[in-house]
N, C-alpha and C positions, 0 to 999 in steps of 0.2 A: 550624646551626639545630636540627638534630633533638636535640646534646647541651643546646645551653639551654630546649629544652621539657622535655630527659628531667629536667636541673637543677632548673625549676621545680615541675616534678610531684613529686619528693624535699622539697624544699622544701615545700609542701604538707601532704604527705604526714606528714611530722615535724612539723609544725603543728597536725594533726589529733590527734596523737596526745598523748594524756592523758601529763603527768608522774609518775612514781611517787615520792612522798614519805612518809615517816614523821614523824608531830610527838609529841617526847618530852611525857610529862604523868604523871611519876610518882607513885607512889602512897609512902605509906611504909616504909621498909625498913628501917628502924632496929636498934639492937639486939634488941629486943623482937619485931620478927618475924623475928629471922635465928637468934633461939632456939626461936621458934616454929617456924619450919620445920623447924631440924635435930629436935627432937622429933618431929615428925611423921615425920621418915623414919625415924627409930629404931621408932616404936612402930607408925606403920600400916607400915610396911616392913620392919621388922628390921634397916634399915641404922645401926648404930651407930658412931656417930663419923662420918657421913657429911658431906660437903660438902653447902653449899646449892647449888652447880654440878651443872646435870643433863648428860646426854650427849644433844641431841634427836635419837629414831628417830620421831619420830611429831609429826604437826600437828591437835590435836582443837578443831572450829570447832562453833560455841556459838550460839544466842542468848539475851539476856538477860532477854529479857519488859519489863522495865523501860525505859521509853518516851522516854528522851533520854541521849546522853551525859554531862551533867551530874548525874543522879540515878546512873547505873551508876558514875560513877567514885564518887562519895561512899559508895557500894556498899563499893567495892574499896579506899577511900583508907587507912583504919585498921587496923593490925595483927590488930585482935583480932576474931574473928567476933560479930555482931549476936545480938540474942537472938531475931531472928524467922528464924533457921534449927534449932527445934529436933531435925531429924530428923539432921541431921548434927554438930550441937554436942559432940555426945557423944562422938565419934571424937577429936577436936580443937580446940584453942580459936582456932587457928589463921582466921585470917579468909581467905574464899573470892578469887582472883583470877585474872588470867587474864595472859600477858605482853603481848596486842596487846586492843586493842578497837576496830571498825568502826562509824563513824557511819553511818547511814541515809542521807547523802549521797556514805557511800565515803569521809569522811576516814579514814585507821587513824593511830590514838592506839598508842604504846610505853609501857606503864605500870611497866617495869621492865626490867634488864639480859635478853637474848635466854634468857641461861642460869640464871637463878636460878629455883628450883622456886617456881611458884605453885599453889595447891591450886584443882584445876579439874575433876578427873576422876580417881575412885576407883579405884587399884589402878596407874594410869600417871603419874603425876605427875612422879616420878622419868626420865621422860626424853618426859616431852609438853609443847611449847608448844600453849599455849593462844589463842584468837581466838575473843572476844565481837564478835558482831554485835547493835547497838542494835534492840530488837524484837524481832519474832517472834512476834506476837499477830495474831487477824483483825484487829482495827481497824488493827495496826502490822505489815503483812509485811512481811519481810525484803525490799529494794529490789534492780533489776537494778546501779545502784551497788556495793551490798555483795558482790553474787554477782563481778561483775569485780574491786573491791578485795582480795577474798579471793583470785582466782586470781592478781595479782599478786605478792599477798604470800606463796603457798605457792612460787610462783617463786621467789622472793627468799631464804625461809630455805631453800631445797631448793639453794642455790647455794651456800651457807655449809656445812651442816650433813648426814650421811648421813639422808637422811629414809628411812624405810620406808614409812608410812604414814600418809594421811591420810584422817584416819575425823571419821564426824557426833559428836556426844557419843551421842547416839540408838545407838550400833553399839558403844559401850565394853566391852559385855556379851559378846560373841564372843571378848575376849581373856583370859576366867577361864583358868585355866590355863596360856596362853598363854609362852614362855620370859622374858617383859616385865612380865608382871602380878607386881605383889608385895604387893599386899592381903591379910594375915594373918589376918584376919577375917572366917569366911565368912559372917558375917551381917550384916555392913556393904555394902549393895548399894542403891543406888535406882536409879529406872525414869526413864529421861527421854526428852523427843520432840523435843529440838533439836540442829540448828536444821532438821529435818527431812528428808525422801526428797528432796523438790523441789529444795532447793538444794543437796544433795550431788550429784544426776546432775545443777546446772547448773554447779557448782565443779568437777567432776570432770572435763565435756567440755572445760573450759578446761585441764586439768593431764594431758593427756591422756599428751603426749608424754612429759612425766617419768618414766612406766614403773612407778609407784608398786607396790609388793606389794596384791596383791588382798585384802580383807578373809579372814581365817579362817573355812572353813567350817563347823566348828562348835568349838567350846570343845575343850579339851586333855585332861580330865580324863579 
């Protein structure tokens, strides 16, 4: 008796618990941004003749402001960056993306191969995956969906790949220096607040165990 109650309560148990899936929804990757990219690591990096294959040390999680998954991927869909980013146009023509993005209900969308460089985050590109979270706005906060999707999925690439670290976009700024940062440009820098404090220390208590490296206490230089 006691093994078919402990049975049923397994049973149960695995019931309750949420499946972890990925649905692919790629963006384009064509020749035209596989030129782009490599440009970009040549010239914000110095990496010449580089692969568009990164090595991921690092998982930097994002929100995107923009208020549904369907408007963020048409965001992300096209090679070539928009003209309503002019503060960063100038670095590259390269259009912005990310390799995962989180719906506000927790679905997570794969917009592209794990390892291919998307431009998400200045100076680490070259070995950060990227994860947009849909929102992030007061009328749109980031949901407790996203906050568990997200600890899923650093589970997930942290089983695959040697992660070091996983930092807010908000904390990018601590790795100037850093032996990972390879931003050539020390005037190419902007300020950002996502996807904030709140759901880094709620991503964080879920990732706890993983032993991640602690952010850098201050810059290298």
């Amino acid at each position: 008796m006691n093994k078919l109650l402990s049975f049923i309560l397994l049973m149960m148990l695995l019931a309750c618990k949420a499946p972890f899936s990925i649905i692919d929804k790629p963006v384009t990757f064509n020749e035209e941004r596989i030129q782009l990219t490599k440009e970009y690591l040549q010239n914000r990096y110095a990496l010449k003749g580089a692969s568009i294959i990164i090595a991921p040390k690092m998982i930097v999680l994002h929100h995107t402001v923009v208020p549904t998954f369907e408007k963020t991927f048409e965001v992300f869909y096209p090679p070539n960056l928009a003209n309503w980013r002019p503060e960063i146009a100038n670095a590259s023509g390269l259009n912005v993306s990310s390799q995962f993005v989180v719906d506000r209900d927790g679905t997570i969308y794969r917009l592209m191969p794990e390892t291919y460089m998307a431009r998400h985050v200045i100076g680490l590109n070259h070995c950060a995956i990227g994860v947009e979270n849909v929102g992030g706005t007061p009328e749109l906060p980031l949901t407790k969906a996203q906050v568990k999707a997200n600890i899923q999925l650093v589970h997930y690439l942290a089983e695959k790949y040697p992660i070091e670290y996983v930092i807010g976009h908000h904390e990018y700024l601590v790795f100037e220096g850093h032996k990972l940062w390879l931003e050539v440009d020390e005037n190419y820098r902007t300020l950002k607040n996502d996807p904030g404090e709140d759901f880094m220390v709620r991503v964080r208590k879920g990732i706890k165990r993983l032993n991640f490296k602690p952010l850098p206490e201050t810059n290298f230089k």
